[in-house]
C-alpha positions in Angstrom: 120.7 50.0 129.8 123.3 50.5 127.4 124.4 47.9 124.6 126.6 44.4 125.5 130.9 46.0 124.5 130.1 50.0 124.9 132.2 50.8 127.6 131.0 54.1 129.6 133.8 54.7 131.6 135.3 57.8 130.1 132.0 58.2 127.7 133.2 61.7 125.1 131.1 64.5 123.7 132.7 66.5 120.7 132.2 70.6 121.3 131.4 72.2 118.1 131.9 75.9 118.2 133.9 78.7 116.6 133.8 81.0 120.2 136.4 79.6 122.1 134.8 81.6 125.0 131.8 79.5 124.2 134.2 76.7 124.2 135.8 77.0 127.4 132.2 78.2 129.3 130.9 74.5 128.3 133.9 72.4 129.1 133.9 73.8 132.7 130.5 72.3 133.1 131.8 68.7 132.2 134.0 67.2 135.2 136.6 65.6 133.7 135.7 62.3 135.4 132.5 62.1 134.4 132.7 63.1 130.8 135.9 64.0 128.1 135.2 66.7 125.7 137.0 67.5 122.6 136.4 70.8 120.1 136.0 71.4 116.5 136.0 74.8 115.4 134.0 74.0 112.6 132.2 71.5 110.8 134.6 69.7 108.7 136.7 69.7 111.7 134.3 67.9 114.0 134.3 65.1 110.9 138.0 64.9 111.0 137.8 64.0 114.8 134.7 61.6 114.4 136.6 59.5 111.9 139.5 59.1 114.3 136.9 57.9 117.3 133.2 58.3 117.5 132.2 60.0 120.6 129.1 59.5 122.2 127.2 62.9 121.8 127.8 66.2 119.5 127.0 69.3 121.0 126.7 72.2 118.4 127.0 75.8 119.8 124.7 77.1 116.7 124.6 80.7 117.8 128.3 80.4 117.2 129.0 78.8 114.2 129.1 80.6 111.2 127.1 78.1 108.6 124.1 78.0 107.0 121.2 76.5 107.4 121.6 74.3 104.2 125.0 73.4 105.2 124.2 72.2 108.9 121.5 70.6 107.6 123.2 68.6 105.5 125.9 67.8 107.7 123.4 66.5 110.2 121.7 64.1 107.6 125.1 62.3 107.8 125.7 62.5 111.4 122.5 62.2 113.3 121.7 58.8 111.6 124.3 57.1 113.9 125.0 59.6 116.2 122.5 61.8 119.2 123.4 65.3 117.9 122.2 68.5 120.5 121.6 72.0 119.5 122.0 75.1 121.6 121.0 78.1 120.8 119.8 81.4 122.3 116.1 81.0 121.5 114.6 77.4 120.0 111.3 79.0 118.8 112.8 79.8 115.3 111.6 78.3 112.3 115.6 76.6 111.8 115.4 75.5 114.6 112.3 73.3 113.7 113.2 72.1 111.2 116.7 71.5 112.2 115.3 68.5 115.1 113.4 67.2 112.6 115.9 65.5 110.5 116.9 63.6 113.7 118.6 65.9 116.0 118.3 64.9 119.7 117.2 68.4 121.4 117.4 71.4 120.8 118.0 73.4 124.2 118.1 77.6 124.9 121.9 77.9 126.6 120.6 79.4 129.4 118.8 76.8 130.7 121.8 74.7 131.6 122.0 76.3 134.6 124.2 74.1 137.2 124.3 70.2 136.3 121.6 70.8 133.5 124.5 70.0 130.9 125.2 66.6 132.5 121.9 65.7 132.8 121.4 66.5 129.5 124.4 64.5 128.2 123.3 61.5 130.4 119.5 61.5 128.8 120.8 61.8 125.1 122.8 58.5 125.7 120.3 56.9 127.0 117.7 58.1 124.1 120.7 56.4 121.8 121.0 53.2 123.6 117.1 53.0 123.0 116.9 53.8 119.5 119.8 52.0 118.5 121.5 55.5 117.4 124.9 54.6 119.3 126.0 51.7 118.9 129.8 49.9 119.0 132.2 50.9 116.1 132.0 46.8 114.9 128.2 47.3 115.1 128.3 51.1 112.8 126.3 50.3 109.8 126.2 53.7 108.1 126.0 54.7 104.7 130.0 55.5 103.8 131.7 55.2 100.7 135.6 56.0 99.7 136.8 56.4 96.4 139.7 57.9 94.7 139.6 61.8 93.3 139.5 60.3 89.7 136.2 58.5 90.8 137.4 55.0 91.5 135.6 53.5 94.3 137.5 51.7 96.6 135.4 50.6 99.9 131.7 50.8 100.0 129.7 49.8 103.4 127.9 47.0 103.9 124.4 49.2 104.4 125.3 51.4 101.2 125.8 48.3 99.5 122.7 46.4 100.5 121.0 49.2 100.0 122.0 49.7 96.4 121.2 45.8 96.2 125.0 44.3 95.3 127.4 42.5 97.5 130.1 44.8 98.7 132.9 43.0 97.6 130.9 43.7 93.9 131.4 47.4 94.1 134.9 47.9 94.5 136.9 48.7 91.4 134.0 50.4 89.6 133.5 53.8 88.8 130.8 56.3 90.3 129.5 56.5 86.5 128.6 53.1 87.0 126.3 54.4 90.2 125.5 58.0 90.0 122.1 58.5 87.9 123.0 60.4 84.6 120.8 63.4 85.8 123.6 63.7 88.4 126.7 64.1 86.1 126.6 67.2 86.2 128.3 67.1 89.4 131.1 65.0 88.7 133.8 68.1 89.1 132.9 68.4 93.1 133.7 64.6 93.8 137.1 65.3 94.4 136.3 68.3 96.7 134.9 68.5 100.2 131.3 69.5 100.8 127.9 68.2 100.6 125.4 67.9 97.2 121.9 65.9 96.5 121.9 63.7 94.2 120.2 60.1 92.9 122.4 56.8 93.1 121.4 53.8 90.0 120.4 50.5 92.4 120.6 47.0 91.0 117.3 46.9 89.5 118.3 50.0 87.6 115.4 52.4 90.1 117.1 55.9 91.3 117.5 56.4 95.1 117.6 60.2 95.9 120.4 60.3 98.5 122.7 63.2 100.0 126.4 63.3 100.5 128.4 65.0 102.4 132.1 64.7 101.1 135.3 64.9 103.1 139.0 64.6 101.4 141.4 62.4 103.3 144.8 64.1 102.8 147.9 62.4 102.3 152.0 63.6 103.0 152.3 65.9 100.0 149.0 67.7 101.6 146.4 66.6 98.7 143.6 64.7 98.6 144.7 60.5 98.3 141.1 59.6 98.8 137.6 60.8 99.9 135.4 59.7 101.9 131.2 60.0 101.9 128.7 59.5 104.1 125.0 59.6 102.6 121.9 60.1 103.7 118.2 58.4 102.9 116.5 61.3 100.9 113.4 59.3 101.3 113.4 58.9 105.3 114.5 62.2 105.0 111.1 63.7 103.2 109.3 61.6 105.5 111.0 63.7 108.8 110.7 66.9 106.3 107.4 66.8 106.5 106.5 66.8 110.3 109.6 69.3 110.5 107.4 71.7 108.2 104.4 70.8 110.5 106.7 71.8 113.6 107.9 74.9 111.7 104.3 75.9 110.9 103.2 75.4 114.9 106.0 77.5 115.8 105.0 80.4 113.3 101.9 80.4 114.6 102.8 80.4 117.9 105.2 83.5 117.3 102.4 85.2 115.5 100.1 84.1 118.2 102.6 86.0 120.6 103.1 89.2 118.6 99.4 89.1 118.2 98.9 89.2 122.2 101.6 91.5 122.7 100.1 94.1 120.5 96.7 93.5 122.2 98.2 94.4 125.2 99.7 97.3 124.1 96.3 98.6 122.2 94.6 98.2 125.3 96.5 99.9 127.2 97.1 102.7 124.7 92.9 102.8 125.1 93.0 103.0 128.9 95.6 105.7 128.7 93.3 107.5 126.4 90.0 107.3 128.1 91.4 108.0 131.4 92.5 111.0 130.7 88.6 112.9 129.5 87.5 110.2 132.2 89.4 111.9 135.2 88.7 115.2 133.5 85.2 114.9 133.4 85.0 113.7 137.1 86.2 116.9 138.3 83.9 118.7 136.0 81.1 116.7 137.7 82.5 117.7 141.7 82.9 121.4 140.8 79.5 121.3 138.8 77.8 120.2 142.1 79.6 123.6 144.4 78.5 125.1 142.1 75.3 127.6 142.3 76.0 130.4 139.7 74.0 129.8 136.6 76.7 131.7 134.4 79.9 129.2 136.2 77.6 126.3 135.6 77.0 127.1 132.3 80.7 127.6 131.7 81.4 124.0 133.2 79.0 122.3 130.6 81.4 123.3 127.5 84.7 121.1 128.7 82.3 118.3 129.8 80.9 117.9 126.5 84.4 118.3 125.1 85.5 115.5 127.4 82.3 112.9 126.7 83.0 113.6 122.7 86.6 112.6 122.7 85.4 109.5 124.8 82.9 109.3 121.9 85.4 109.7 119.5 87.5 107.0 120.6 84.9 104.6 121.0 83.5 105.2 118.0 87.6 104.6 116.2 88.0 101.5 118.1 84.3 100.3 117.0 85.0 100.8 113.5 88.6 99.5 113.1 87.4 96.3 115.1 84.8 95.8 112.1 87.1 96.7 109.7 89.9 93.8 111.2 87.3 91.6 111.4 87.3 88.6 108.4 83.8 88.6 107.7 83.4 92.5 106.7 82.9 92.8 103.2 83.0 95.9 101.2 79.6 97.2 99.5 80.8 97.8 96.4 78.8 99.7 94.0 78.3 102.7 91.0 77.9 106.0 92.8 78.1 109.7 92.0 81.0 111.4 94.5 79.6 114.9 93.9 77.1 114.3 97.4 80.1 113.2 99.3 82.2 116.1 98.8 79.1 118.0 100.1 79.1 116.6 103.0 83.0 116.7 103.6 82.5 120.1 103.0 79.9 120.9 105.3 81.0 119.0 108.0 84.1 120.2 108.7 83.8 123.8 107.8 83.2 124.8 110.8 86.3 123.3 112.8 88.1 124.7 110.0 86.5 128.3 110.9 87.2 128.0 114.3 91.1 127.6 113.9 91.4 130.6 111.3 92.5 127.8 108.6 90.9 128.5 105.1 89.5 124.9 104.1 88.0 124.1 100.4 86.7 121.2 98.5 86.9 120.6 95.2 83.4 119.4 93.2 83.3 116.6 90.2 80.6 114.9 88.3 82.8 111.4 88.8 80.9 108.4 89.1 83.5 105.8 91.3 83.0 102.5 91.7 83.8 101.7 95.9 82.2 101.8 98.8 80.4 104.8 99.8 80.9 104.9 103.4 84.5 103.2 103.4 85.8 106.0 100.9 83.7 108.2 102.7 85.1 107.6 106.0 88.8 107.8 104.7 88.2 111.0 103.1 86.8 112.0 106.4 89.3 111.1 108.6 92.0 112.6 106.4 90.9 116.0 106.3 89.9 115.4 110.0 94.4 114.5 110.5 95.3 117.3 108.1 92.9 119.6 110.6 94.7 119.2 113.6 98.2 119.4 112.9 97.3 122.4 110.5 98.1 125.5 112.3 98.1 128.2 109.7 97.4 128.1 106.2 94.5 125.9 105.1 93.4 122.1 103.6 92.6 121.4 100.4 90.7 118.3 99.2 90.8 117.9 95.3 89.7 115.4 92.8 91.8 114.7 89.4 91.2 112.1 86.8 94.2 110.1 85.8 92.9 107.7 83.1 90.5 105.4 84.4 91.2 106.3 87.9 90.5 109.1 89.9 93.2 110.8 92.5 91.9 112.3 95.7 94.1 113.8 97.4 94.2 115.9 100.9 96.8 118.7 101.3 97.5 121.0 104.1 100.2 123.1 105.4 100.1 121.9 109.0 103.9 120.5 110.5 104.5 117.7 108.2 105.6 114.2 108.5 109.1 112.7 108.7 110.4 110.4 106.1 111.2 108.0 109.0 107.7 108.1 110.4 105.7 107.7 106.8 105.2 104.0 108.1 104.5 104.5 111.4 101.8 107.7 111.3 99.5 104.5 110.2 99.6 102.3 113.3 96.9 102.4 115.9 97.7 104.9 118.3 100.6 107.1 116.9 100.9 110.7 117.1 102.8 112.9 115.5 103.0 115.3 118.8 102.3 113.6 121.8 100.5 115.3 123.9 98.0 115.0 126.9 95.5 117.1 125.2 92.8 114.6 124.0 90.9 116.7 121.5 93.9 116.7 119.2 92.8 112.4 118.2 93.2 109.6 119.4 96.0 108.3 117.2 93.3 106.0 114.8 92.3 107.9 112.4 95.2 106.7 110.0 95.0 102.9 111.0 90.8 103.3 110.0 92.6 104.9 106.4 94.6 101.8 106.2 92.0 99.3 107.1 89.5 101.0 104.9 91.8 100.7 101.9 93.7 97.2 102.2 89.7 96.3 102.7 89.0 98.2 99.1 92.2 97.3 97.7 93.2 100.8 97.3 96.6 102.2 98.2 97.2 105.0 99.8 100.6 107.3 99.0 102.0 110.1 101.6 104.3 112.9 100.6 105.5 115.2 103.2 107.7 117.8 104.0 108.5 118.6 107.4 107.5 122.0 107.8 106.1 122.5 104.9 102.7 120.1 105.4 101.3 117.1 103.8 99.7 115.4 101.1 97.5 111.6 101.0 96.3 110.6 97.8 94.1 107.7 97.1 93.5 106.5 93.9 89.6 105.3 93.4 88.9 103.4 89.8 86.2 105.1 87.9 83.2 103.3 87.0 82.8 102.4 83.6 79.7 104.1 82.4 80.2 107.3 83.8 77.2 108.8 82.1 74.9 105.7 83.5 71.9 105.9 85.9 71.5 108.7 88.9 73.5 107.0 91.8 71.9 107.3 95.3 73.9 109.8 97.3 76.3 107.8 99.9 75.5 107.7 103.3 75.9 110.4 106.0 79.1 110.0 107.8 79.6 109.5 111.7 79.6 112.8 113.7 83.0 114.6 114.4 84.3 115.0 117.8 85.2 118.6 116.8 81.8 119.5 116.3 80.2 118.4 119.2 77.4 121.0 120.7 75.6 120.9 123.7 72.3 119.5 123.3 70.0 122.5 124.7 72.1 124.7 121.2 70.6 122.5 118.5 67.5 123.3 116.3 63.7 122.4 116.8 62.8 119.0 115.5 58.6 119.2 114.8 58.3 115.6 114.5 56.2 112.8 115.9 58.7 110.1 117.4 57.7 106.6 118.8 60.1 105.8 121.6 60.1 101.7 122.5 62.9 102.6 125.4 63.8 100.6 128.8 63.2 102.7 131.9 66.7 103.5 132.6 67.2 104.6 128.5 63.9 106.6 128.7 65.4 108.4 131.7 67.4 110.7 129.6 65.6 110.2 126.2 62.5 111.2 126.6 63.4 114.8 128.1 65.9 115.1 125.1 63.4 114.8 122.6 60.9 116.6 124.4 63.4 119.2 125.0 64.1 119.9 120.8 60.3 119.9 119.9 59.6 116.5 119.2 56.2 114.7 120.2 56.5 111.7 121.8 54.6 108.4 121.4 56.0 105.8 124.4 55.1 102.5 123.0 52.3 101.3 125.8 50.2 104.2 123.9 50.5 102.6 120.4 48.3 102.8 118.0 47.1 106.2 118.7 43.9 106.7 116.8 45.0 110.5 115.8 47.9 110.4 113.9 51.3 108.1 113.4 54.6 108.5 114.1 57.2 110.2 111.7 60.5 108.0 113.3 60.9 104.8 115.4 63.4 104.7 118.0 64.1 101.3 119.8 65.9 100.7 122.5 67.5 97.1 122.5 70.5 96.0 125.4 72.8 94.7 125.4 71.2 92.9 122.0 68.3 92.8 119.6 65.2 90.3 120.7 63.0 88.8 118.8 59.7 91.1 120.7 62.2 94.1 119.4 61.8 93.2 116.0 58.4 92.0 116.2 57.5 95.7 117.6 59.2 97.2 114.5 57.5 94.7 112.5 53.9 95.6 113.7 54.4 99.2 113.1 55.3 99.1 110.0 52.4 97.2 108.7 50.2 99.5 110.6 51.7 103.2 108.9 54.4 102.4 106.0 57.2 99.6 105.2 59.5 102.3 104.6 58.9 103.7 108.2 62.4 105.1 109.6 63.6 103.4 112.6 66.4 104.2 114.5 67.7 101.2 116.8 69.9 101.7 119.5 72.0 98.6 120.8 75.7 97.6 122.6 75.4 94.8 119.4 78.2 95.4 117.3 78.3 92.2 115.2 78.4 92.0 111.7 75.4 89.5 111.2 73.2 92.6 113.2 75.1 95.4 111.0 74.0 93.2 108.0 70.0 92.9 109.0 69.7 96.2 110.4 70.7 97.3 106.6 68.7 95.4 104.6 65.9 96.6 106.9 67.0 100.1 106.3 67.5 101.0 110.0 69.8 103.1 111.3 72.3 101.8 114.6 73.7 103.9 117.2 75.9 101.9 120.0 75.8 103.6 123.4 76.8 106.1 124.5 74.7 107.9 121.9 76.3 111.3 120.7 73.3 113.9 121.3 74.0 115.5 118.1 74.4 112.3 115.9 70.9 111.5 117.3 69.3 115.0 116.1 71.1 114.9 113.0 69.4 111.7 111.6 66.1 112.9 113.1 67.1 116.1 110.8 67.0 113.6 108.0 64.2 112.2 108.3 61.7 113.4 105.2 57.9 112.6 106.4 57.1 111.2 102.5 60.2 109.2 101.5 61.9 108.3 105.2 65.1 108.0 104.5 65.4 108.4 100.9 67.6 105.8 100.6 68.5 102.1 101.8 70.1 102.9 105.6 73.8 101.9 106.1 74.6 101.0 109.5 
């Protein structure tokens, strides 16, 4: 119930807008019976009409008031101490916004939610919330922090709370000079106490402490039309810091709410870029499969096998992407960083994508160089990869070049081709997951995350990566890798072999003999189509129920482990080792894409595969495998 002499009969709320659209669209909603409304234009307007009555409730249009947020703030640290102040805006989810109601403000309320009687209602609640606090109370019982004084700085009238607050009797401070009560590190503002506005500053008490207030000035204007007096109302710095604080708090809740947001929103847009994309070889592949079985012709079947293995290596491909950028996103991923010769990289970059390079008539060079880098060998690797992978397939005619230049203690690797080039406009955007230069349904022309992989790869390595393009013309990345410091030091170990490419992709039954001895630890479902695979490139085959055989041991492990690695999988491992060599290869394959198993499985130097297993990424690390020194070298994952 409202206070003992506040009479709310004709209870008034003061409009504060610069639309008068905005104006009139609000004062409809208030029946003239029920409430009075009058409007300010502006802020120092709405003061003007405050000191002639008080009204009960201040409603601020901020989408339509030209101020900033300093200036509204301030105002408010005058107003809202004595009076229910309510924001609208178009969206309350902004940081201002926060931090706005947390100097005092009422609510803070989206305009279009006062749909029908909402405004009343709203009106109604915010007096009651000031009846309960105390925050409107009778003009007799207005207690607020005001202060007049003349332009020369003679104060005349000083409230009874300003007064007590500064510890002297009221009648003790009039007559004296705001010298006498403005700390000296406050001078400085002397000039602007004649003119209106708003200014922090630190008022000298009794006992001779400093009070950090804040004023808001207004000039009270006599018949010549210049200032006669001014009049300030201050605010309680310290109260204020106090509601500063939670208001950051709020502020920091609301960020991370709108990141939160963005962050779901672009999940749902990823995932549905990745249905998009795996529907398509998906779909494709299922009518491969319904004309493969009409079919009876061993030349038409044969013919049908090429586009399905097209359409299960771009599902590869993608998988593959997504797996590694996941990893790359993740916080835990750390790069290996280490001394290593860059010579064996460029081999492989060369070898590997030669042949795609073949097949589209493009000529296709790398350059060599004795370079010792410090990075990561299979994040640098990968880059590289993926870049000469982009400049690929948008290079129609013409060629790409991969060269290596030293620019003081760096060295530049850059990729050029002469495919379509890139945009100015689009330099940004060829770097987000999923974005194609030419959109297309044709699958085998990437899956749009090639780039995003780059830029993961090098905010993960701290590198930066430059584009230069000319539309037409073709492209060029460069990435700048910092040289190691001894670059004559000890023989690096070559960097590990990079993922298969979708472009390369053969049918099983085309690939080369493999004369080795293989133990298979498979499920029955994974043996299925394993064991005929190996069979069917020369391998013998150990199954693991006839381990130990007495005649001879196995050249490569190959474990099966879904969905995830068990202890009896590693204990298996384990036991063969001891029984033929420590450094045995082993080759695990696992839906187990954490970091903690990527982690163990290389410092046990053992190659991981996730399902579904690309045939030929499977024969080329049994290629690999050397029957002395295994893998030659510490496995990466």
């Amino acid at each position: 119930m409202p206070k003992q002499g506040v009479d709310r009969a004709q209870p008034e709320v003061l409009l504060v807008s610069s639309t008068r659209q905005r104006m009139q669209a609000l004062e409809e909603r208030l029946p003239h019976h029920t409430w009075r409304s009058r409007a300010a234009y502006s802020l120092d307007q709405a003061l003007d009409l405050m000191k002639e009555q008080t009204p009960w409730v201040v409603l601020i249009d901020r989408s339509h008031l030209p101020s900033g947020l300093g200036g509204l703030r301030d105002w408010l640290e005058g107003v809202s101490a004595i009076l229910p102040v309510i924001l609208l805006v178009q969206e309350c989810d902004s940081d201002h916004d926060a931090c706005l109601v947390g100097i005092g403000v009422f609510r803070t309320v989206r305009m279009s939610d006062l749909q029908g009687s909402g405004l009343l209602r709203l009106l109604d609640s915010a007096v009651e919330w000031a009846d309960r606090t105390g925050r409107r109370r009778p003009p007799s019982q207005l207690s607020p922090l005001l202060m007049t004084w003349l332009p020369d700085g003679a104060v005349l009238e000083v409230s009874p709370a300003l007064a007590d607050a500064l510890g002297w009797p009221a009648s003790a401070l009039s007559g004296r000079h705001l010298d006498d009560l403005v700390a000296p590190a406050s001078m400085n503002l002397r000039s602007r106490w004649s003119e209106a506005g708003s200014q922090r500053l630190q008022l000298i008490r009794r006992d001779g402490s400093c009070w950090p207030v804040s004023v808001v000035r207004q000039p009270m204007l006599g018949a010549s039309g210049q200032p006669e007096r001014m009049i300030g109302v201050f605010g309680d710095l310290d109260r204020n810091h106090r509601l500063d604080h939670w208001a950051q708090r709020r502020a920091q809740l609301v960020t991370q709410k709108l990141k939160a947001e963005r962050a779901n929103q672009s999940k749902a847009r990823f995932m549905a870029a990745i249905s998009h994309d795996l529907r398509q070889p998906m779909h494709a592949l299922g009518l491969f499969v319904q004309e493969l079985r009409r079919q009876t012709d061993p030349a038409r079947i044969a013919a049908l096998l090429e586009p399905m293995a097209q359409s299960l290596a771009s599902m590869e491909s993608l998988l593959d992407s997504v797996l590694a950028l996941s990893r790359l996103e993740s916080p835990q991923m750390t790069p290996n960083l280490q001394a290593f010769g860059l010579e064996p990289v460029l081999v492989r970059l060369r070898l590997t994508h030669r042949a795609t390079a073949r097949m589209k008539g493009l000529r296709y060079s790398v350059a060599s160089t004795e370079a010792v880098v410090m990075s990561d060998p299979a994040l640098l690797e990968r880059m590289l990869s993926n870049l000469v992978v982009n400049a690929l397939q948008y290079t129609h005619q013409g060629g790409v070049l991969l060269t290596c230049r030293p620019r003081g203690r760096w060295l530049r690797l850059q990729v050029w081709d002469t495919g379509i080039g890139i945009p100015p406009e689009q330099h940004d955007a060829v770097f987000r997951e999923f974005y194609r230069i030419e959109p297309d349904n044709d699958s085998r022309n990437g899956v749009g995350l090639g780039l995003a992989i780059v830029r993961s790869c090098a905010r993960m390595l701290g590198l930066k990566v430059t584009l230069r393009s000319t539309v037409g013309r073709g492209s060029c990345f460069s990435i700048d890798v910092p040289l190691a410091l001894d670059i004559h030091g000890p023989e690096p170990a070559p960097a590990p072999q990079p993922p298969a490419v979708a472009g390369e992709v053969q049918p099983a039954f085309r690939l080369s003999a493999l004369p080795c001895r293989v133990l298979v630890k498979a499920e029955a479902t994974q043996w299925e189509w394993l064991g005929p695979l190996l069979e069917g490139w020369g391998c013998t085959v150990i199954r693991s129920a006839a381990w130990p055989r007495p005649d001879a041991g196995p050249d490569v492990v190959i474990l099966t482990a879904l969905p995830v690695p068990t202890d009896a999988t590693r204990d298996f491992m384990e036991s063969v080792r001891r029984a033929t060599r420590p450094d045995l290869p082993v080759i695990l394959i696992t839906a187990d894409t954490s970091l903690p198993t990527a982690r163990e499985a290389r410092w046990q130097q053992v190659q991981v595969l996730n399902p579904p297993v690309p045939a030929v990424r499977l024969h080329h690390l049994l290629a690999s495998v050397d029957p002395v020194t295994g893998w030659g070298q510490p496995a990466r994952s």
